[in-house]
TORMIMAR-930149 format. One line per field, with one value per atom (N, C-alpha, C): residue number from 1; atom name; z, x, y. Coordinates in nm, 2 decimals. Atoms other than C-alpha are relative to their C-alpha. Layout:
<sites>
i (NUM; ...)
at (CA; ...)
z (Z; ...)
x (X; ...)
y (Y; ...)
</sites>
This chain:
<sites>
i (1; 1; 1; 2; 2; 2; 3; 3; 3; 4; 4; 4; 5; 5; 5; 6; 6; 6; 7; 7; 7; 8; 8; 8; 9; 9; 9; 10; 10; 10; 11; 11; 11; 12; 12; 12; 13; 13; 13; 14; 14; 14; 15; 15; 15; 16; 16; 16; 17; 17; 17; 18; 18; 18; 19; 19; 19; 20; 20; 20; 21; 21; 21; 22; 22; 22; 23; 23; 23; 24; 24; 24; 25; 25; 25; 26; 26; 26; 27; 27; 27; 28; 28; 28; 29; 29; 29; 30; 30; 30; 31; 31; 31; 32; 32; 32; 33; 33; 33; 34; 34; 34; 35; 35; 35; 36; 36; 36; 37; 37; 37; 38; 38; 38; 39; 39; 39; 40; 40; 40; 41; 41; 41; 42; 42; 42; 43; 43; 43; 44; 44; 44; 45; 45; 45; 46; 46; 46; 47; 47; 47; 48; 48; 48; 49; 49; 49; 50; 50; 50; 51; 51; 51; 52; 52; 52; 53; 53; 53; 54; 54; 54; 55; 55; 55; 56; 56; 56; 57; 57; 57; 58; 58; 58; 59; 59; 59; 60; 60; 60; 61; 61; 61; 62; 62; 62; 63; 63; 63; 64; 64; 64; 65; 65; 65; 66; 66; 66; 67; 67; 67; 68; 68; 68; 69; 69; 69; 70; 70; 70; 71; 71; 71; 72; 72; 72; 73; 73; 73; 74; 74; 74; 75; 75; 75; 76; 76; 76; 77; 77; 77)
at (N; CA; C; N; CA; C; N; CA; C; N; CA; C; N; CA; C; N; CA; C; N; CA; C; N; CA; C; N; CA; C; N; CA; C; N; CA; C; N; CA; C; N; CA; C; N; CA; C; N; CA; C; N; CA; C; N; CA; C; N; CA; C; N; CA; C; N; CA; C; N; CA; C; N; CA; C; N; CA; C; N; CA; C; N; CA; C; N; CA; C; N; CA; C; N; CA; C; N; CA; C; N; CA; C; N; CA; C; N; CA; C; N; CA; C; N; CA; C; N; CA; C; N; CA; C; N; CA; C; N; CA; C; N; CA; C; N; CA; C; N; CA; C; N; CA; C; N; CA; C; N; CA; C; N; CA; C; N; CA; C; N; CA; C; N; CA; C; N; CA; C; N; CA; C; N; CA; C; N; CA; C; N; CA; C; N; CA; C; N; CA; C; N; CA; C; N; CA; C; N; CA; C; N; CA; C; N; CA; C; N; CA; C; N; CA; C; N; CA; C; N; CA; C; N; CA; C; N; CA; C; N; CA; C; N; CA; C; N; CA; C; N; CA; C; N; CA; C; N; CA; C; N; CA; C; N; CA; C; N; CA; C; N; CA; C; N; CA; C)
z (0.00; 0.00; 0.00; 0.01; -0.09; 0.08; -0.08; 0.14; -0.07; 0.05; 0.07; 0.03; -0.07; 0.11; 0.17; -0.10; 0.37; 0.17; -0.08; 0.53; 0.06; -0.09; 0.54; 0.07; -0.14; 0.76; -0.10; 0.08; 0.46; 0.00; 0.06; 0.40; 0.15; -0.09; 0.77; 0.03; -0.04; 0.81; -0.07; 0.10; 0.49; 0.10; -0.07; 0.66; 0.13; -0.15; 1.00; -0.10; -0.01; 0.81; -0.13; 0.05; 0.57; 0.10; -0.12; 0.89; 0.08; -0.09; 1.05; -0.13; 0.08; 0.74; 0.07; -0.09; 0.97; 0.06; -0.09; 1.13; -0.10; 0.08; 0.81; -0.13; 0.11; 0.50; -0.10; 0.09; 0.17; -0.04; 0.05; 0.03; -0.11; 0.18; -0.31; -0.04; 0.06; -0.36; -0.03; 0.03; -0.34; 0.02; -0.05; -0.21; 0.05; -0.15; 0.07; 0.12; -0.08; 0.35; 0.15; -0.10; 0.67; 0.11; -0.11; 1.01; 0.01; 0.02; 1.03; 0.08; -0.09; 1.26; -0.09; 0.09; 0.99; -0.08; 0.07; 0.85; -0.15; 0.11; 0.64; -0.03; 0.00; 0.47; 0.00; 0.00; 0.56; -0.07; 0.13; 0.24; -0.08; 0.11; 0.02; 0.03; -0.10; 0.26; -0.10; 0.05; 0.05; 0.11; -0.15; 0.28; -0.06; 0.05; 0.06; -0.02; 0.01; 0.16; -0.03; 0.07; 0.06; 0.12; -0.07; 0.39; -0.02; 0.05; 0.21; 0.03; -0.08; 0.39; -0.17; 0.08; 0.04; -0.10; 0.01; -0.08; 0.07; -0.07; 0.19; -0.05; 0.02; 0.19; -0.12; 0.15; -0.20; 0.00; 0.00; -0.14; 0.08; -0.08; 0.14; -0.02; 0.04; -0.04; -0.11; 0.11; -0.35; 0.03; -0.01; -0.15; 0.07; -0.06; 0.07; -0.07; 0.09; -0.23; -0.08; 0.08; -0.38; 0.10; -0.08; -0.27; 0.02; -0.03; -0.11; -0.12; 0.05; -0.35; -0.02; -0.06; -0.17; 0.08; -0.10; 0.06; 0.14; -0.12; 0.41; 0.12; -0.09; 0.72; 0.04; -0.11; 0.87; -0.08; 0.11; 0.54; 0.01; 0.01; 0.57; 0.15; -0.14; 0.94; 0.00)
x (0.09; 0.00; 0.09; -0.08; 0.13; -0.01; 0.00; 0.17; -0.10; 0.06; -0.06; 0.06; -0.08; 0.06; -0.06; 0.01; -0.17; 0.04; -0.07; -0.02; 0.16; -0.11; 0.35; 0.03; -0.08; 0.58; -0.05; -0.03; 0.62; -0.21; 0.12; 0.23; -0.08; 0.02; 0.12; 0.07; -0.06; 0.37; -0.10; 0.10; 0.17; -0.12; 0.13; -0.14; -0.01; -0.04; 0.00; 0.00; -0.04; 0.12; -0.13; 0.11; -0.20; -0.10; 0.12; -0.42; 0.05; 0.00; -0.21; 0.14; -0.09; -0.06; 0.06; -0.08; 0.00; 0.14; -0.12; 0.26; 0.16; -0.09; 0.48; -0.01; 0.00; 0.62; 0.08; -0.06; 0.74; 0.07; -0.13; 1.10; -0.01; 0.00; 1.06; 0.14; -0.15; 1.44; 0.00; 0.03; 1.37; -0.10; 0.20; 0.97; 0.03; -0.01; 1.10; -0.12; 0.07; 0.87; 0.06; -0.12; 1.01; -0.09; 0.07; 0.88; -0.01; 0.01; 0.71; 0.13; -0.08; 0.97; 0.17; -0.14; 1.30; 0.01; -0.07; 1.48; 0.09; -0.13; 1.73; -0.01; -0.01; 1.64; 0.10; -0.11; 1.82; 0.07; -0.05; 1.83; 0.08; -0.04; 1.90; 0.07; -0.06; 2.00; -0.07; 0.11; 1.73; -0.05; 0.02; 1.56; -0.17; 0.12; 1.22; -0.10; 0.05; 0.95; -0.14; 0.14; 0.57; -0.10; 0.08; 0.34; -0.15; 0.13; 0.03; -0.07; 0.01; -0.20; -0.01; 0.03; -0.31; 0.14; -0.13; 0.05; 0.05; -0.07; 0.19; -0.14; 0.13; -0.14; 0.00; -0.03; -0.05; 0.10; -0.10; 0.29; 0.03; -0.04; 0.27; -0.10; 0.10; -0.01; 0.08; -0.12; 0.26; 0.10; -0.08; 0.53; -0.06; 0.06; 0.32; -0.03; 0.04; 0.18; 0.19; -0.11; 0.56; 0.16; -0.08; 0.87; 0.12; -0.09; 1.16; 0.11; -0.06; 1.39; 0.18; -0.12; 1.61; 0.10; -0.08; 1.92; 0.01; 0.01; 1.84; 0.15; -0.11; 2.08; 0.05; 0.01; 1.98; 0.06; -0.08; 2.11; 0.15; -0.15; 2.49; 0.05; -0.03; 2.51; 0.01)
y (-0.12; 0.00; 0.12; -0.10; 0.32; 0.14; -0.06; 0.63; 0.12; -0.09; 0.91; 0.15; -0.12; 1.28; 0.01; 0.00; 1.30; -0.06; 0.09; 1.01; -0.01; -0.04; 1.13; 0.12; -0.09; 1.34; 0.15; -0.14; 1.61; 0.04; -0.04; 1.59; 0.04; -0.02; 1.60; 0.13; -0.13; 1.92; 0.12; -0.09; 2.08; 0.04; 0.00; 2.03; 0.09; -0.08; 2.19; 0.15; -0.17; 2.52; 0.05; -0.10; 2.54; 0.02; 0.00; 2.51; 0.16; -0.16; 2.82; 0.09; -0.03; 2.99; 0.14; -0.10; 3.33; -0.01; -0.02; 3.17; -0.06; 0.03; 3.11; 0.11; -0.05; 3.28; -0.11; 0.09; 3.16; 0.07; -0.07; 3.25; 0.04; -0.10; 3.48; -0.06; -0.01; 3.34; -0.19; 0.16; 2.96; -0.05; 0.05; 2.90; -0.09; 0.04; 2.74; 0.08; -0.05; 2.77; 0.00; 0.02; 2.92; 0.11; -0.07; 3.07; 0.13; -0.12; 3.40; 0.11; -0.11; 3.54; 0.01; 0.01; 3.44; 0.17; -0.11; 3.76; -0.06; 0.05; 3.52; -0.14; 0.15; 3.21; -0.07; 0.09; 2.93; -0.07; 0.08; 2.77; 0.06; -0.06; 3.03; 0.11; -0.11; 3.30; 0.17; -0.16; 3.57; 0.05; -0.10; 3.83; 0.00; -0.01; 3.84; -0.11; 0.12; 3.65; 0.09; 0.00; 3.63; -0.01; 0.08; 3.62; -0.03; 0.02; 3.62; -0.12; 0.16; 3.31; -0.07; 0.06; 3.22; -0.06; 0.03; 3.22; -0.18; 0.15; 2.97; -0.05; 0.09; 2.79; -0.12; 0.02; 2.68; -0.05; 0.05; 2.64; -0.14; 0.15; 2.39; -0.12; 0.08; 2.21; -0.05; 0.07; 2.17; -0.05; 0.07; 2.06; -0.12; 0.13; 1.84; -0.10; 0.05; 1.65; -0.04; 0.02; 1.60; -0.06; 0.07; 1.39; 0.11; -0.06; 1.62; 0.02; 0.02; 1.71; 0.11; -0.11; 1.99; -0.07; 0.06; 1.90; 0.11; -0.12; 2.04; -0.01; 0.00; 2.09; -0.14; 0.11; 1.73; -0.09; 0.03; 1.57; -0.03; -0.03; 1.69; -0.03; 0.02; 1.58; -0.16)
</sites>
């Protein structure tokens, strides 16, 4: 049986940050999604983000639905 988005970690996260999109923005430099209070994304180290709810909302509904394909911190450790 195959996992559904809703069923994994990435799609369970989605669901967390479209349920409270307030408390996130999306990166204008890589649409990485990253906590309302960041000044400097981590990924990409841009300054311009999007907090618009409908924005994230979209965003973490397209990455939730799709298998990872970035290299994060936890990766290189």
């Amino acid at each position: 049986m195959s996992a559904t988005p809703e069923n994994t970690s990435r799609g369970q996260k989605a669901k967390e940050i479209a349920n409270n999109p307030e408390r996130y923005m999306v990166c204008e430099g890589c649409d990485s999604i990253v906590g309302s209070a960041t000044t400097i994304c981590p990924n990409c180290h841009g300054y311009r983000f999007d907090s618009e709810a409908s924005r994230v909302i979209e965003q973490a509904v397209w990455l939730g639905a799709r298998e990872q394909t970035s290299v994060t911190a936890e990766d290189l450790n």
